[in-house]
N, C-alpha and C positions, 0 to 999 in steps of 0.2 A: 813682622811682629814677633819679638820673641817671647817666649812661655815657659814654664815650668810644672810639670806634671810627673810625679812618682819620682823626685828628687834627682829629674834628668832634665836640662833647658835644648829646647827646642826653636826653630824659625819656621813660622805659618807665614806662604806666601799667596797672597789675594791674586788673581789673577782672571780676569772676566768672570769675577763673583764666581769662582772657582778654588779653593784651599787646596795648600799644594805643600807638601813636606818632603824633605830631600832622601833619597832611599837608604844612605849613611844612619839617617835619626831612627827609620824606620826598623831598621835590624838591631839598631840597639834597643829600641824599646823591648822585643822579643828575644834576644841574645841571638841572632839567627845568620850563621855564617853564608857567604854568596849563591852557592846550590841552591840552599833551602830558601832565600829571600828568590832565586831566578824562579824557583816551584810553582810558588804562588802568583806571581806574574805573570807566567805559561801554560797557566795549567787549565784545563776541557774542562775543569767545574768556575772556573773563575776567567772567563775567555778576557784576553788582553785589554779588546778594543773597549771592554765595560768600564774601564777604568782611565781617568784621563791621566795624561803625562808629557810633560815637554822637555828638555834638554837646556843647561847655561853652559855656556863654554865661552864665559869672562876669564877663566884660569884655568880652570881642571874642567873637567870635562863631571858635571853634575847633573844626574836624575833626578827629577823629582814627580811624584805621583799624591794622586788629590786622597784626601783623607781616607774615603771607601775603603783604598788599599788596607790602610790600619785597621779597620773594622773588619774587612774581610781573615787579614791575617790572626786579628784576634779571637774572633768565633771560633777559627782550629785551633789554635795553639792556649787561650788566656780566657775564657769569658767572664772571669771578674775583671781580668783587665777593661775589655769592654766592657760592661758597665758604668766601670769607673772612668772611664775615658769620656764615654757618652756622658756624663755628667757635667763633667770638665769643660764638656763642647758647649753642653747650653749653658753653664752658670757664667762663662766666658763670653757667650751673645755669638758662637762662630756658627753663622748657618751653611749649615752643610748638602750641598743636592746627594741625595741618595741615589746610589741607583735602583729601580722597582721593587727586587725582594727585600732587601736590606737592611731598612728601616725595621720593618716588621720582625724580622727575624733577631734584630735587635733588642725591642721594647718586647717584647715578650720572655725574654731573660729577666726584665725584673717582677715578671710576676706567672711563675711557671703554672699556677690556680687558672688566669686566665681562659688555657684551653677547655679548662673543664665547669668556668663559671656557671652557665646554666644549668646544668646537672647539680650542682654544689648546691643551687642556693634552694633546688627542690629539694637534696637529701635533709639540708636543712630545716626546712620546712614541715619534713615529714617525721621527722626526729624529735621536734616540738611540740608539746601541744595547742592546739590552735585554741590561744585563747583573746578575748578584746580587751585591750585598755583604755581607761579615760585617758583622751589627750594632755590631761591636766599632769598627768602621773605617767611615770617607765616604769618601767623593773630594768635591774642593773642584773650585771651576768655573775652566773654564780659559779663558784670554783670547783667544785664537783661536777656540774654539768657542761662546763668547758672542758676540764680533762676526758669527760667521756666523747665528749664531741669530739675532740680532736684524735682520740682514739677510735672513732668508727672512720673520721675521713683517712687517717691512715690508712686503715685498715681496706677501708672502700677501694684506693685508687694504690694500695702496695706501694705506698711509699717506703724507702729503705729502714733500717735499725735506728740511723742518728736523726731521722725526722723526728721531731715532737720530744726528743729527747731532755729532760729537763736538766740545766747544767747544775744544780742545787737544789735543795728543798724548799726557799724561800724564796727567790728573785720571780719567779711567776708570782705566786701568795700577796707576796706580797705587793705586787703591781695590780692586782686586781683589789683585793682589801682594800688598797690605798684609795685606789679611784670609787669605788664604792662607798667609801667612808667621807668623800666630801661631797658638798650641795654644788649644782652645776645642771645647766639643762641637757637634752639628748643629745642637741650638737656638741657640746663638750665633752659629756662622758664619752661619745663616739669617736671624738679626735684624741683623746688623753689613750684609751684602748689603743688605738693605731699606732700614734708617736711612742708609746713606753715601750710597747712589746718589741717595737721594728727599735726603736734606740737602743736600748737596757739590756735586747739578746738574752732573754732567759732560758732558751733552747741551742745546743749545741747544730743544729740544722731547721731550716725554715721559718724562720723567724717572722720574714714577711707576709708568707702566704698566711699562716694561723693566724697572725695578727687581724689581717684581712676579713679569713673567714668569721670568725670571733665577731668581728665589727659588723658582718654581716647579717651573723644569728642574734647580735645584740637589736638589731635594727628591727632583724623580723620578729623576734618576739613581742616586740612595741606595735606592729602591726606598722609598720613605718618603710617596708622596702618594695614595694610595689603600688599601682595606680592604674585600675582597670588590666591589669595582667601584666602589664609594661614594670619592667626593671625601674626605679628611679634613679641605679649608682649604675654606674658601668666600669668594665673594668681599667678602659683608660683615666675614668677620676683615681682609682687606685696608685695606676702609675704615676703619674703628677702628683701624690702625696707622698709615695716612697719616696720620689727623686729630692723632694722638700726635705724632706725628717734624715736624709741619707747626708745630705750637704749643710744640715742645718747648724749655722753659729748661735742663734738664738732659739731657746727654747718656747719661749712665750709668742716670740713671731711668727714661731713657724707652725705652733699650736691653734693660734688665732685664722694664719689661711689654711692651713687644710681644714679647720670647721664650716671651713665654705661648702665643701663639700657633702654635709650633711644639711645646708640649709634647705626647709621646706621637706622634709624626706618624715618629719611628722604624717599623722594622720591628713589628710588633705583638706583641711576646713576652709571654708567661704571664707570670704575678705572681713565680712561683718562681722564672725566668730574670732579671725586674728584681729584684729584691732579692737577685740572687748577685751583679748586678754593681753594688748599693748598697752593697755588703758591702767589694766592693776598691774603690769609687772614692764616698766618700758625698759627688761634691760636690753642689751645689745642684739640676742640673737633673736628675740621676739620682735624686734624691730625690722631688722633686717628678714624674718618671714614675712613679713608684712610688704616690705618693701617689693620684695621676690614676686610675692605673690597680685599684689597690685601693678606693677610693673608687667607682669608677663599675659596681665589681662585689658593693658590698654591700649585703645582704640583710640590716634589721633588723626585728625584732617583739619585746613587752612586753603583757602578759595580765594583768587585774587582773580581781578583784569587789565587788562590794556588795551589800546586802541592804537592797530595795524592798519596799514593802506593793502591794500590789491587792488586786482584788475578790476575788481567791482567795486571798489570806493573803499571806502572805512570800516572795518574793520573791529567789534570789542570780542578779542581774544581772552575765552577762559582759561585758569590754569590753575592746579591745586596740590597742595604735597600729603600724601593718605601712607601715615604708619602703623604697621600690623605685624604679629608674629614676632613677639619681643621673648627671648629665651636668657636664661643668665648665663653666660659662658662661664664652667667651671675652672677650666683648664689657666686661664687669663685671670679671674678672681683671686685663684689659689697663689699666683704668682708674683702675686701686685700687692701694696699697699693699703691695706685698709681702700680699696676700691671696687667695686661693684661692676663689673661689665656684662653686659649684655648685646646679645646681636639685636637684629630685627630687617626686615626689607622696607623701604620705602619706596610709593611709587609716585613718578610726576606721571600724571594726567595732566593733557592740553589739547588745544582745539587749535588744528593747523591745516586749513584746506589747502589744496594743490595750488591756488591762485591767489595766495598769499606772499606776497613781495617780500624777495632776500627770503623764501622759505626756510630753507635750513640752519641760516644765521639766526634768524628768529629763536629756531626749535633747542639750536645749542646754547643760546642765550638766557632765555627763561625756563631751560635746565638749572642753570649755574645759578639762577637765579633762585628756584625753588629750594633747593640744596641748605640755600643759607638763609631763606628767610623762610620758610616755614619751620626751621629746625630751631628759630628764634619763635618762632610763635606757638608752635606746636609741642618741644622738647621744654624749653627754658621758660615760657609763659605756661603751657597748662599743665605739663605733667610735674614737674620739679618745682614751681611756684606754688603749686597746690600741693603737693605733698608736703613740702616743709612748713607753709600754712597750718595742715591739717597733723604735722605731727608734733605742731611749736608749744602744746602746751603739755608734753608729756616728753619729748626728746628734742635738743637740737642736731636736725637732720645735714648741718656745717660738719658734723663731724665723720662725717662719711661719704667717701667722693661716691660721684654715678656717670660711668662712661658708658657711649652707645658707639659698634660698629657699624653700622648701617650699610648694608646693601642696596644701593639704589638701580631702579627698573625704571624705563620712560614707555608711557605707553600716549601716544600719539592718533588722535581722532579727525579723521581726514573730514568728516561729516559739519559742517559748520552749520549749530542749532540755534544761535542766537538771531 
């Protein structure tokens, strides 16, 4: 497949779901004459055999090594290049096997705050004063108390001269003013914060960490970034919303999923307390906490039988599909379509004694079985028929998909009770 990236065309070749680029492409990407390309292939921090490689010899005699190579060589030499390479890679769909360190040493380039997240969001914290807001209300971030903030985290963690440095007098000012100056809930002031600072570049260095932290302090002064001690953002939702607003052709698309990431990071109100205020105000993201929030606290289960032979006669075989531990995956939200994903485990419970005829065929049967008919009864009859029921007279819930991944468990009961 060929490609183009930084206004060079390339050939990715697939090869037992392995990416493979010819070492020719690979030095041009980096200007890098054959010494300095044989360095990085040979060399006691990057041992040979870590990186896969085969040989064509249709004509010439051609190298080609799997993508890692490129990463690796760009961490020395470029790391904007990587970044912007890794961006390329996912908005292109090429899954790449990393080798162990690699990834990580990666994705931590686009958010160098990361190392210091915990520390950051207590200095934050303490910088603040602790005060409580009505859910009903925020307070929006003020521009005097963001330039000071940003100047004690400098100051905290010695970041250099050009961090925080403002390219103008008015491109921060006025990004802030602006988003302050219109009506919008927390999820949106929070994503508008994020997308303009990291778009618009109002600082000659760091753009994206401040953004970040900003979006941070905005959260915690709403009383909105923790839950019983527990972080609700992490810093990998961060990164999935750079990588968004980094690549983004539309502004408003890319505004709408990274507010995924601030859904539910509200105060933590009961289901009863979101759906009174679904009731006066059904717009979008008060729906969608509602959604979040019911979603990630239901409990379903569906009971069937059948009737088996054994060695002792006949047989009514219990069997049931029981879903628990429903999470909203941000990462997957943020990425997708007006689409709502969420994990959850599901587990078949069945009753299979030892002296049950075709034992096993039985047990992978009404597996495959439960799979799909309780996920009819239990997903598509009680959770999602009843929601859209229950939110048909203030929203139509057609207007927002809901996917589930489901992890399924078999747990199998040799004990025959019936």
């Amino acid at each position: 497949m060929v490609y183009q990236f930084n206004n060079k065309t390339f050939n990715i070749i697939n090869k037992e779901d392995i990416l493979y680029v010819n070492d020719q492409e690979i030095k041009d990407f980096f200007f890098l004459d054959q010494e300095t390309f044989d360095s990085f292939c040979f060399s006691e921090k990057y041992p040979n055999d870590s990186v896969s490689s085969f040989y064509d010899y249709d004509e010439d005699i051609i190298s080609y090594h799997d993508l890692n190579l490129v990463f690796i060589i760009g961490l020395e030499m470029n790391k904007e290049f990587v970044k912007n390479f890794y961006l390329f890679c996912k908005k292109n769909n090429l899954k790449i096997n990393f080798i162990p360190y690699l990834k990580d040493e990666i994705e931590i380039l686009f958010l160098d705050v990361n190392k210091k997240y915990d520390e950051m969001l207590l200095t934050i914290d303490k910088i603040n004063n602790k005060q409580v807001y009505n859910y009903r209300y925020f307070k929006n971030l003020d521009i005097f108390k963001c330039r000071n903030l940003i100047l004690e985290i400098k100051n905290k963690y010695h970041y250099d001269e050009d961090f925080a440095q403002e390219k103008d007098e008015y491109t921060f000012l006025n990004i802030i003013d602006t988003i302050n100056g219109q009506k919008g809930s927390l999820e949106e002031k929070a994503s508008q914060y994020l997308f303009y600072i990291i778009n618009d570049k109002p600082f000659i260095k760091g753009n994206e960490e401040i953004a970040c932290f900003l979006v941070l302090d905005f959260l915690n002064i709403n009383r909105a970034i923790t839950k019983k001690g527990n972080f609700l953002i992490e810093p990998s939702d961060f990164t999935y919303a750079i990588s968004l607003i980094n690549n983004s052709n539309n502004k408003e698309e890319t505004l709408k999923k990274i507010r995924c990431l601030f859904i539910g990071k509200k105060k933590q109100n009961n289901l009863d307390e979101l759906f009174e205020i679904l009731k006066i105000d059904s717009s979008e993201d008060n729906v969608i906490n509602y959604l979040v929030k019911y979603i990630e606290n239901f409990y379903g289960c569906q009971g069937y039988y059948e009737y088996y032979n054994s060695k002792c006669g006949c047989l009514k075989i219990h069997y049931h599909g029981e879903y628990n531990y429903f999470k909203l995956n941000i990462g997957k939200t943020i990425a997708s379509n007006n689409t709502l994903y969420f994990d959850c485990i599901a587990t078949c419970y069945m009753e299979a004694p030892f002296y049950l005829t075709n034992r096993d065929k039985v047990i992978a049967s009404l597996f495959e079985e439960i799979k799909v008919r309780s996920y009819e009864d239990v997903i598509n009859d009680d959770l999602k028929k009843n929601l859209l029921n229950k939110l048909k007279p203030f929203y139509d819930l057609n207007q927002i998909n809901i996917e589930f991944n489901i992890k399924w468990k078999l747990d199998v009961d040799v004990d025959y009770i019936f």
